[in-house]
C-alpha positions in Angstrom: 240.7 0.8 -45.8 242.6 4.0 -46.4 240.3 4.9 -49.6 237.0 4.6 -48.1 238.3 6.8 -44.9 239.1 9.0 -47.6 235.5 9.1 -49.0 234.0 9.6 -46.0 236.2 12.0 -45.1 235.2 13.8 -48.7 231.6 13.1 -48.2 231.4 14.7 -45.2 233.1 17.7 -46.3 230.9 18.1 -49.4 227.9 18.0 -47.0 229.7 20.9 -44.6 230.3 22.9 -47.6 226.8 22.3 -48.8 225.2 23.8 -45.7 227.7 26.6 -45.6 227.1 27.5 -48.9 223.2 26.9 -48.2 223.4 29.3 -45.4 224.8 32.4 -47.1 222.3 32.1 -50.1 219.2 32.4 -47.6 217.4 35.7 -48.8 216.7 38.4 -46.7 213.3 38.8 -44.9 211.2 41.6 -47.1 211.5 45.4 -46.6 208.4 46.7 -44.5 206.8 49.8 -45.1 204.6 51.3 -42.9 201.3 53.2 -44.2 199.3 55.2 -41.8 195.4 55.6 -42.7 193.4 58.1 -41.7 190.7 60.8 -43.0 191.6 61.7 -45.8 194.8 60.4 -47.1 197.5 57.5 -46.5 200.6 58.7 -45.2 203.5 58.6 -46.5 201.3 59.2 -49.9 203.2 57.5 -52.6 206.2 54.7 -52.0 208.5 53.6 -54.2 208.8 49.6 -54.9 211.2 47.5 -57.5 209.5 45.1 -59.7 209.5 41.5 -58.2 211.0 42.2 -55.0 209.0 41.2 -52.2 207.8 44.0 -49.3 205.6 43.8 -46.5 203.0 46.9 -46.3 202.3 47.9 -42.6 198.9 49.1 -43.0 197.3 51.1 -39.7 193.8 53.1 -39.2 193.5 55.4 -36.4 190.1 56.9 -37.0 187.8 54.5 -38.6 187.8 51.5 -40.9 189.7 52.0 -44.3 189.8 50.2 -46.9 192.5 50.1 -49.9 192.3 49.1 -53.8 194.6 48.8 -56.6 192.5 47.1 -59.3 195.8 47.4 -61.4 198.2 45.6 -58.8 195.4 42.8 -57.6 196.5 44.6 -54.2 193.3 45.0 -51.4 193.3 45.8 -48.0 191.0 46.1 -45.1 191.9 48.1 -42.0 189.6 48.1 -39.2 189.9 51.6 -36.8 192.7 50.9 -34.2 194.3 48.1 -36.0 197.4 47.2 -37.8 197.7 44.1 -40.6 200.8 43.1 -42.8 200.1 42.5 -46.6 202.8 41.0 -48.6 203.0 42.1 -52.1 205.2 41.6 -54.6 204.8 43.7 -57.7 205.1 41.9 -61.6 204.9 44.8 -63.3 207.0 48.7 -63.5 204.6 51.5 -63.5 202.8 54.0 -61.5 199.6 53.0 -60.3 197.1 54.9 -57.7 195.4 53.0 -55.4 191.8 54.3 -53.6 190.1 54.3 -50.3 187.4 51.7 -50.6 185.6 52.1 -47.4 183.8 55.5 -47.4 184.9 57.3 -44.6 183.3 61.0 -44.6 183.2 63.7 -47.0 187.5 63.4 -48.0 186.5 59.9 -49.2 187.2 60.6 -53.1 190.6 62.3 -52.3 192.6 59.1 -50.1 194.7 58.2 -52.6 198.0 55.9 -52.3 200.2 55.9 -55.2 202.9 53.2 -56.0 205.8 53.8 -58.4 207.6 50.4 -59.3 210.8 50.3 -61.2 212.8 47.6 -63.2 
């Protein structure tokens, strides 16, 4: 009787130390970074990123509907005027890579630019 109240006594500290353990490996939620739209440029302009680790982009449009392209990165976006939308990326690959504008908004169009610099 004494060895399997020892066993359970064991099991039921391996499943404790399981969910301890389980606990203090959960990940982090992913950084957010906010990017203001509006004629003619992103602000901040450029953000920095590490390879495979996961962010959340904040993208808002005060003026009028933007749009955003990295054919590069596989990364698009589409931000209506007034509103706000989260896109989770999470880039593969270390470089530098400009992204455009793709919805024309005026004569500036050409020039909204948003550059991303991942490092290893």
């Amino acid at each position: 009787m004494r060895s399997n109240h020892f066993a359970a006594t064991l099991g039921i500290a391996i499943l404790a130390g399981a969910i301890t353990i389980s606990s203090y490996s959960a990940q982090d939620p992913p950084r957010k970074i906010t990017v203001e739209a509006k004629r003619y440029q992103f602000t901040p302009s450029e953000i920095d990123l590490k390879k495979n680790v996961p962010v959340v982009i904040e993208f808002t449009s005060k003026d009028v509907d933007h749009g955003l392209v990295f054919d590069d990165l596989a990364l698009t976006a589409k931000i209506g005027k007034g509103k706000t939308i989260d896109v989770p990326f999470t880039p593969t690959e270390a470089g530098t890579f400009v992204g455009q504008c793709s919805s024309f908004c005026g004569e500036g169009h050409g020039s909204m630019k948003l550059t991303i610099h991942v490092t290893e």
